[in-house]
N, C-alpha and C positions, 0 to 999 in steps of 0.2 A: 758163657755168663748167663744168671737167672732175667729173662728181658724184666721179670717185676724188680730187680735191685734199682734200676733207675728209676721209681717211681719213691723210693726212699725219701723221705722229708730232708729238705736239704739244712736242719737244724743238723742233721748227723757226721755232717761231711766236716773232717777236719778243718776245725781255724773258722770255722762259722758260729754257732751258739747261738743262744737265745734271740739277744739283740739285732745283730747280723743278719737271724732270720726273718727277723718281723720287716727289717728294715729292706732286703731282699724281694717281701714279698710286697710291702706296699710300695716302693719304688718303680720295680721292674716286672712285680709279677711271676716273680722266683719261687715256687714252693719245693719242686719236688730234683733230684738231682738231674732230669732230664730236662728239667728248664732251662737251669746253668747249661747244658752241652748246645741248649739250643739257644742260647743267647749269644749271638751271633758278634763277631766286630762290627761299630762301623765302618771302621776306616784302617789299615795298615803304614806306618812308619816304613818307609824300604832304606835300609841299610847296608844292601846289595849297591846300589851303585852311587857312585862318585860323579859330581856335577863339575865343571866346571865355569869361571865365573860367567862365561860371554853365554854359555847357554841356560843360564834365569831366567827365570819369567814371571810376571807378575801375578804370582796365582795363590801368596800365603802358605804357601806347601812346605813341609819339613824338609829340609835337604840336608848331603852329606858333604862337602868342599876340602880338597889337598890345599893348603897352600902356607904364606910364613905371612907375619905381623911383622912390618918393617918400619912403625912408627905408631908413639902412643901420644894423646894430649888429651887435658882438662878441659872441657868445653863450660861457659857459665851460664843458667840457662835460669825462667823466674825463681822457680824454688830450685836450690842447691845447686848440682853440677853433674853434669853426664862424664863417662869417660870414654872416650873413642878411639879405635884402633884401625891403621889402613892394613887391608888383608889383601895381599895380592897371589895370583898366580899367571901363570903364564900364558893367557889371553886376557888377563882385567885385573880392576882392582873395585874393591867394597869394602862397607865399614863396618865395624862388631862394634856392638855400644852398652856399657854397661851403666845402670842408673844410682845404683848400691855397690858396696864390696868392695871399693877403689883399691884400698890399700895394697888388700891380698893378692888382687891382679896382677896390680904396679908389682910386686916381690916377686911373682912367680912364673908372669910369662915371659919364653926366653923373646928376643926378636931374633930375626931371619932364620928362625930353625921352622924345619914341613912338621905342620901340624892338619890334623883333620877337627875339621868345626861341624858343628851340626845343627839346626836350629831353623826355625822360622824366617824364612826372608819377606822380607819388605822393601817397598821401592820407594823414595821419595826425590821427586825429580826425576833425574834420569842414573841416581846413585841407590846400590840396594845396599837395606844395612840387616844385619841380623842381631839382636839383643838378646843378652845374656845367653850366649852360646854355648853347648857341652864341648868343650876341648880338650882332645887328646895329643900329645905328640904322636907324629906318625911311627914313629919305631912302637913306642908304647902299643898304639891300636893294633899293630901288625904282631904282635906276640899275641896278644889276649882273644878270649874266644869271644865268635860273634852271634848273638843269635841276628839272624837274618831280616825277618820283617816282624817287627812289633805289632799283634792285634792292639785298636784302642777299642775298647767296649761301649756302648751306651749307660750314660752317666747323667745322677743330675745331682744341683745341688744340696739336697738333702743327705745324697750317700757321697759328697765330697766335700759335707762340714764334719761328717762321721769318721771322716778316716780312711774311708772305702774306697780308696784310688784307684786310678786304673791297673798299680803295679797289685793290688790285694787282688783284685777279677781276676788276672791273668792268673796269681799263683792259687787261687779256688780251683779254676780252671784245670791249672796242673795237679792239685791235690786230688780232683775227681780221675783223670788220667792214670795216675800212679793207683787209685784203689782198683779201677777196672782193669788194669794193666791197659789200656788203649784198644781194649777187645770189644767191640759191638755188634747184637744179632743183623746179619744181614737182611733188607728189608724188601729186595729185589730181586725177581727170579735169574737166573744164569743166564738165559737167552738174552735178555734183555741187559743183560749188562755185556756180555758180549759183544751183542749186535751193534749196541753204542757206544762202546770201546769204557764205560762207565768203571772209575777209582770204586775200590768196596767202601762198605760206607764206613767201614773202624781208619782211613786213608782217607777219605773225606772229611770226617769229623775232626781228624788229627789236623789236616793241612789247613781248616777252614778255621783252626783258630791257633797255630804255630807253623804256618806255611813257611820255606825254607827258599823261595822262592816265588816270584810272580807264576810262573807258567804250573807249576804243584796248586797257587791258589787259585788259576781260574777252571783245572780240573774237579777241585775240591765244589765250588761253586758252580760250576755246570751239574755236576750229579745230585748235590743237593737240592737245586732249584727245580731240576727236573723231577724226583722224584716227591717234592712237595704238592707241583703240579698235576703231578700223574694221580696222587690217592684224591686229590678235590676232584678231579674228572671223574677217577672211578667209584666216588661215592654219587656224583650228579647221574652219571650214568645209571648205575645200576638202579638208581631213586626212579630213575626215567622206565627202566625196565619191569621195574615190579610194578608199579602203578598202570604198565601198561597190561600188565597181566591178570592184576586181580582187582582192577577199578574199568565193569565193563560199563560200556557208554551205550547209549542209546542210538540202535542202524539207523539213520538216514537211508532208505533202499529207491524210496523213489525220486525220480525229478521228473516233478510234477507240472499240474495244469500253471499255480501260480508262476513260477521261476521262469517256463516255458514262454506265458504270455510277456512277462515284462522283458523276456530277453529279446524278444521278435516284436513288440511294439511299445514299448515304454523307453528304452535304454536312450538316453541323452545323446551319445556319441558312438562311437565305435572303440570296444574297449582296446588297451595298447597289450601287447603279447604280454607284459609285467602284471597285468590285471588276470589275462588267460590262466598264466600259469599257478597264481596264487590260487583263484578260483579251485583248480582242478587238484592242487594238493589238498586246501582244504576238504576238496569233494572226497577225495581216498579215503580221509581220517573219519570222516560222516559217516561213510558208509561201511566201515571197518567196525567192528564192535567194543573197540577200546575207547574210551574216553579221550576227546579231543581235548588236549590244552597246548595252544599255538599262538605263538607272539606274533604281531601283524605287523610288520613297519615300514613305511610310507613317509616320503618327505612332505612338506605342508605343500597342499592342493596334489599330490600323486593320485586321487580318486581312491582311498580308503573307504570311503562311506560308501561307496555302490557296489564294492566287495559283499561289504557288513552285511547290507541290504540284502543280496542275491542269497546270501547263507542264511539269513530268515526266511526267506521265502522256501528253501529248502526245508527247513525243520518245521514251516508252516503248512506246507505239502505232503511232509511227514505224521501231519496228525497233532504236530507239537506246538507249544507258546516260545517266541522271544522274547529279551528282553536290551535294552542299551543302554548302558548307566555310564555318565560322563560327571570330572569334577566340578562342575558349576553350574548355578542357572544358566548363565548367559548360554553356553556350550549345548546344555539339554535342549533349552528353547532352540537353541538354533537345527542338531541335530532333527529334533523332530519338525520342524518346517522343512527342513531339508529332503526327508523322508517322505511325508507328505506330498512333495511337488514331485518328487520322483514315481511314487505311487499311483499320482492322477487319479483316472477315474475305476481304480482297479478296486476289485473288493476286500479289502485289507483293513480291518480295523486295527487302528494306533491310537492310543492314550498318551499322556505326559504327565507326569508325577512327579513334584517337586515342592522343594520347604514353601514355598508361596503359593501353592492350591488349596483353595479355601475350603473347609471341611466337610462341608454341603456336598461339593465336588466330588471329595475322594470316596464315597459312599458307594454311588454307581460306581465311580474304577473298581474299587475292590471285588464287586457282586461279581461285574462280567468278566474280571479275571479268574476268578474263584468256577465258575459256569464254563470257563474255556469261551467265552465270543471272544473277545479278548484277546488280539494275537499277536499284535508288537505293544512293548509300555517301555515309554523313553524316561529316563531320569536321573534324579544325583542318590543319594548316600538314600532318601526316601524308599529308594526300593530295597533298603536289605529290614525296613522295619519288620515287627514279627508280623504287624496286622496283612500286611500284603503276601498275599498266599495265591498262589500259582497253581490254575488243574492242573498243568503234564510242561514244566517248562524243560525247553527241550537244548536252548542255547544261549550263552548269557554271552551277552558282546561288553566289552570292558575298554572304555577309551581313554588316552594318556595315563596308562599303566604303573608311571611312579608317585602319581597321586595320592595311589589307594593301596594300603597295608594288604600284607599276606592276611590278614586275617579277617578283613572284609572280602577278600575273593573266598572265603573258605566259608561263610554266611550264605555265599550264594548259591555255594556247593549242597548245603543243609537245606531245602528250599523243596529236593524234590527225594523220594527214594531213590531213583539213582540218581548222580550226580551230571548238571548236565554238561554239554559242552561249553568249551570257553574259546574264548577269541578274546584275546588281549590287545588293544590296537594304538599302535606311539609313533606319534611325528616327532617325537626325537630321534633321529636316525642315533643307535648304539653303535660303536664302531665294533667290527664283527669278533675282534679278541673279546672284548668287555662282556657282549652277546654270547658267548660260548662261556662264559664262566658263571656271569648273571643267571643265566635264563640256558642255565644247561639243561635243564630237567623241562623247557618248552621245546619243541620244533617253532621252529622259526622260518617265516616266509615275507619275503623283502619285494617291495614293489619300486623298481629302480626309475621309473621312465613315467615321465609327466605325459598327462595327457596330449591329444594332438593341438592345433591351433593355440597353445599357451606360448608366449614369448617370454625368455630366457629376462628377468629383473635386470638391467642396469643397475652397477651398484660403482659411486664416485664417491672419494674419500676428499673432504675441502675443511680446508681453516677456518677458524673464526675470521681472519682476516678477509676472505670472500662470501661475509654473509650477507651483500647488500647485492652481488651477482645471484647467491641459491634466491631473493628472494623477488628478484628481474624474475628468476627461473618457475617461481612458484605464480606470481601472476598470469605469465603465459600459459600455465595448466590450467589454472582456474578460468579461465577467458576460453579455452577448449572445451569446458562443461568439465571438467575433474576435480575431484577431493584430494585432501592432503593430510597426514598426518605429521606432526612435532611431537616429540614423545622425549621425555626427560627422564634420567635415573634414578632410580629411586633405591636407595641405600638405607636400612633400616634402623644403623647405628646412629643416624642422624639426619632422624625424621626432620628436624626444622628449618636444618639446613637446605634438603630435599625440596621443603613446600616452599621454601624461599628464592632456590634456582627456578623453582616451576613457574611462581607467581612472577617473578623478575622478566622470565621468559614470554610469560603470558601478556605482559602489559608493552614487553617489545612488538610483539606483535600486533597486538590491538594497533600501535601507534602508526605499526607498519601496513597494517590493512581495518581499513577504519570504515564503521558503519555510516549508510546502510551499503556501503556496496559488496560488503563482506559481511558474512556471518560466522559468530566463532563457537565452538562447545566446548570446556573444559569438564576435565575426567580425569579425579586424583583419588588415592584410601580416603581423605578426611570426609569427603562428602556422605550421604546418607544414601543406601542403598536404591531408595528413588527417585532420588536425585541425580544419581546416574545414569542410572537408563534411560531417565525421559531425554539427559543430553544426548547418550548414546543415540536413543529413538530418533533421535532429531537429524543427525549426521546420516543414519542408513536410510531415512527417508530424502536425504538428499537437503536440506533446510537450512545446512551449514556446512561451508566448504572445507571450513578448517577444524582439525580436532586437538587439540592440546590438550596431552595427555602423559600420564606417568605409565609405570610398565602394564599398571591394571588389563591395557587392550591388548596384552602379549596373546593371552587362548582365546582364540575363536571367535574376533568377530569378522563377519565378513560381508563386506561393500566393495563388488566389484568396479563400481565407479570411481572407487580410491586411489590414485594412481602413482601417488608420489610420497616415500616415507621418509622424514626427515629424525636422525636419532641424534638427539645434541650429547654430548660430551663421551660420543661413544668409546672414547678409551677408557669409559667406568664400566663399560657392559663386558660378560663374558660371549664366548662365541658363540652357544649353541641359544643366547638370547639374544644376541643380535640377530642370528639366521629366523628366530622365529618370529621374531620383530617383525623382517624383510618379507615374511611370510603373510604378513595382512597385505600387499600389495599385488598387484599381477594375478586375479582372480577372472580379471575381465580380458576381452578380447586387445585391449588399447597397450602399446608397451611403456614400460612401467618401470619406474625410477625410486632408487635407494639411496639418501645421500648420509652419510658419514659425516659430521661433524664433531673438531676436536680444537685442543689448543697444541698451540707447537711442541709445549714437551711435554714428550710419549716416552713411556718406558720401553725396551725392547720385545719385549712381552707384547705391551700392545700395538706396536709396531709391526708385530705377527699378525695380530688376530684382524688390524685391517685390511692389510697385505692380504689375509686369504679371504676375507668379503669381498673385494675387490675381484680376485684371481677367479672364485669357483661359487656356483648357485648348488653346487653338490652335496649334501647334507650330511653323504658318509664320510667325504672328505675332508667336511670342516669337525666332525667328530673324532677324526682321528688327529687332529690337528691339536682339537678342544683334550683329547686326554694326552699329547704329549706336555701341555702347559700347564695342565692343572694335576695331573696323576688321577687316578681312579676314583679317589675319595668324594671329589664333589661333583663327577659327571652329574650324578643322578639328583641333584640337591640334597639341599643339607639332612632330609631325615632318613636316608641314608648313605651318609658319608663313612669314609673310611670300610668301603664295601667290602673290599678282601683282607682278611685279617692274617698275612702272611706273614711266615718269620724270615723269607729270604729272597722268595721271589719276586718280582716285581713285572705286574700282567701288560706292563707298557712296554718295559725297556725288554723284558723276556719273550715277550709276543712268540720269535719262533720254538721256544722252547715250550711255550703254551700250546704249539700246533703239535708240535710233533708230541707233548706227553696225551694229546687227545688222541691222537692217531692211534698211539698203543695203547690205551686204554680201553680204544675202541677194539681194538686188535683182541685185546686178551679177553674180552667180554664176550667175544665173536665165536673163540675158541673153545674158553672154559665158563662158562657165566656164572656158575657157581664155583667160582676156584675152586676145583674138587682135586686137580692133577697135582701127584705131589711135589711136580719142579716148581710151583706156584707155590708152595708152602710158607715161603716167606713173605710173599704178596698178604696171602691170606692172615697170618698172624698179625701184620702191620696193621691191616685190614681193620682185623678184630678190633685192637685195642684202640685205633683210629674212633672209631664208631662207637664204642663203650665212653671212648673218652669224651669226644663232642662230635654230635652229628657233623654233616655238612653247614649245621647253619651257624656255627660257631665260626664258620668263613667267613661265611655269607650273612650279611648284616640284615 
């Protein structure tokens, strides 16, 4: 078969037309006749096997039932009259109920003859009933042909006031089949479909949407999913590969006097082997002539920023400028004080550059950046303007990486003749399938292990009902010399109701800790940017015990005297913002408490996500927790949701089908990196039209 016949406008395909197509294509996204093949079921009808009644269950599902109707009656109900029938078989009995149709019924069904019913069950009580059933008598069904498992398509309704039912998809479906004869070019080389024991793919496309059994439909779905997998990998890969060949980077060759001094008299601690080893792969990629771009990730307080640090002193000893751009004032300010205190009395000039430097100011910044004195400059989105110009920048540090667009890191790229290095750094721990599909085209380096002397957060899940104990519990900390955080939801569908929990909350506590013996700071959106921080200011100088506060203090502030964080109605929070929540806490040497507050009823949902606050301080494990409840789409927030734009596979539930199509991806790139051998040929042609058709970022959001 010509592989361009599938790209045929799917106007052409018998029993579609005009209408059909438009509707096709605004609906589902249907243009071409390979979209129908890849529009997948969602769900399958099994018609393969026979239930009996004792083994129901209450789960909505179509089923198939042997058994006879041994009695019919008129039930009266407000409007009109239902008609009910007892269906028994030989471990139970249930009711069939029809709301319309009575007449025809009553004349046509026999009683005590084996009929097979089919239909929807439902439970009410401890009796299931099914409504309006398809009934056949059993001799009847036993003559007649069966097809096996009904695909049902994805539908909506627009193309189900049209007409377009799900029995019209199926028979499209078949009318594309019968043009192709069911022949499709194989898109996987032989090895690889041997070594995996892989259906071809004209046998997976058949059983994936007329499977003739369960065990034919999870072969059809394992080959497909896998091979979906496989060409995202080896488009990520091979992106990795060229870039590493024709995007050369700037050597790092020395480690110099800087690095040298701060590692043997400046370094705060003794770093932990997780800091070692990051350091030292980063150090390879410096010193290799390919352009460094490497995802950095560290749980909140893992000691990312002394990494960050030691890598500019690197490129600073190299001859070269840094730079560290983070999403917020608060975060910049803080970074470079941080930097600062670490630096001491070393020679290291650092600037801070942000929307609030007053213009007087940035005049000198620019000169001695421009002149090279200039050798680290912290800041936000300020430093991708055109006016800040860089002599020789040599490394751009990039922090909380879902922040900031693919296209501001590519600003920063433009900055010098060559491009420089990059270091991408996120206390969101990604869970590592997510990581390998995200940020395939990054190396990635994981800092697993907290510093030493940090005591593991306390984290207690308590009712409303015990909030006159949390706040016994919160005196006694404040009377230790400790801060406290209350921190309220903030939900943006309904802000009012939001400032009303917060304010309601606010004035409980005033009542509950009342001046002068207490001082309080409230920190919400409505307030005016300096009005904020003076509160904020107030809190990290210690001047007020309590902070009440909405999600605003989720990034980066940090007051190690803080020691107890209270998150009211946290069955509204998700999980990787409750752990960063927990993450303003336990900075100091003092151990350090996170308490949970909720009302009794909890969905099961978040019944989880307390359950593993409670369980684990491990940030990889509450991410892999956070993408089984949520799926992929809103790990990363919402501007980019729905990240993998797959037609079948799904990178949570498929995970190991995710490893192993990397492994061979890796495998065949190892061998042939330019598919050049001809047993790869079908690789390559898939390849081709893969990449003409939409890059990798048609995945990847």
């Amino acid at each position: 078969m010509n592989p361009n016949f599938l790209q045929t406008p799917i106007v052409y395909l018998k029993g579609v037309g005009p209408n059909r197509a438009d509707l096709l294509k605004s609906e589902l996204g249907i243009e071409t006749f390979n979209d129908l093949l890849q529009c997948y079921p969602n769900r399958y009808i099994d018609k393969t096997q026979y239930y009996k009644i004792n083994q129901l269950q209450d789960s909505s599902a179509d089923v198939q039932i042997v058994g006879k109707v041994i009695h019919l009656k008129t039930v009266e109900q407000k409007r009109g009259k239902r008609l009910v029938a007892k269906f028994i078989d030989e471990t139970g009995e249930m009711e069939l109920v029809w709301f319309r149709g009575h007449k025809w019924i009553r004349e046509n069904i026999k009683l005590n003859e084996p009929y097979v019913v089919f239909g929807r069950v439902n439970r009410y009580g401890a009796t299931f009933s099914m409504a309006h059933p398809e009934m056949e008598l059993l001799s009847v069904h036993e003559a007649g042909l069966k097809i096996a498992m009904q695909p049902i398509y994805p539908s909506t309704e627009k193309l189900g006031n049209a007409g377009m039912t799900n029995r019209v998809m199926a028979k499209l479906v078949q009318q594309l089949f019968n043009e192709t004869k069911g022949q499709f070019p194989e898109s996987l080389s032989g090895s690889l479909l041997n070594e995996l024991k892989l259906i071809s793919k004209s046998e997976a496309l058949f059983n994936i949407h007329f499977p003739n059994n369960q065990d034919l439909l999870a072969k059809a779905q394992f080959r497909l999913k896998f091979e979906e997998l496989f060409f995202v990998q080896l488009q990520l890969l091979s992106k990795k590969a060229i870039r590493k060949q024709k995007i050369k980077g700037l050597p790092f060759t020395e480690v110099g006097e800087k690095f040298n001094t701060f590692f043997s008299k400046h370094l705060p601690f003794e770093l932990t082997n997780a800091q070692k080893r990051v350091i030292k792969e980063i150090r390879n990629d410096l010193g290799s002539s390919a352009q460094m771009n490497r995802l950095l990730q560290g749980d909140v307080g893992s000691g990312k920023t002394i990494v960050a640090l030691m890598c500019m002193l690197l490129a600073i000893d190299n001859g070269f400028q840094a730079c560290l751009m983070a999403p917020t004032e608060i975060l910049a300010n803080q970074h470079y004080n941080g930097l600062k205190e670490l630096l001491g009395p070393m020679d290291v000039n650092i600037e801070l550059l942000t929307g609030s430097v007053k213009k007087s100011a940035r005049k000198p910044i620019h000169e001695r950046l421009e002149s090279g004195e200039l050798h680290i400059l912290v800041g936000t989105h300020a430093l991708l303007e055109d006016k800040v110009q860089y002599k020789n920048l040599g490394l751009a540090v990039i922090d909380e990486q879902h922040r900031f667009g693919v296209a501001q890191r590519s600003k920063l790229w433009h900055k010098n003749q060559v491009p420089p290095h990059i270091l991408v750094m996120t206390a969101t721990p990604i869970p590592r399938t997510l990581a390998m599909s995200l940020y395939g085209d990054l190396d990635i380096s994981v800092i697993d292990e907290l510093p030493p002397g940090r005591k593991p957060i306390t984290t207690v899940h308590r009712f409303d009902a015990n909030r006159l104990k949390v706040f016994r519990f919160i005196k006694d900390e404040i009377k230790k010399g400790r801060q406290i955080y209350i921190v309220y939801p903030l939900i943006q569908e309904s802000e009012a109701l939001d400032y009303k929990d917060l304010m309601d909350g606010y004035e409980s506590v005033v009542r509950e800790f009342p001046m002068p013996d207490y001082q309080i700071s409230i920190v919400h959106g409505k307030m005016k940017s300096e009005d904020k921080d003076y509160e904020m200011a107030r809190f990290v100088k210690g001047e007020t015990q309590i902070m009440v506060a909405t999600t605003v203090i989720e990034v980066g502030v940090n007051v190690p005297n803080a020691s107890v964080m209270i998150i009211e109605s946290a069955e509204r929070f998700g999980l990787s913002q409750l752990h960063q929540l927990r993450g303003r806490v336990g900075r100091g040497a003092e151990q350090s408490f996170c308490i949970l507050m909720t009302g009794h009823k909890l969905s099961a949902d978040a019944k989880t996500r307390l359950e593993t606050m409670v369980r684990t301080n491990d940030g990889f494990e509450i991410a892999e927790v956070d993408l089984k409840l949520r799926g992929p789409g809103d790990l990363m927030g919402t501007q980019q949701s729905g990240l993998l734009n797959l037609k079948i596979a799904d990178i949570v539930k498929d995970n190991q089908i995710l490893k192993t199509a990397r492994f061979y991806a890796i495998q065949l790139l190892k061998m042939d990196p330019k598919l050049e051998d001809p047993a790869n040929l079908p690789i390559r042609q898939t390849y081709a039209i893969l990449v003409k058709d939409k890059a990798i970022w048609g995945y990847i959001s």
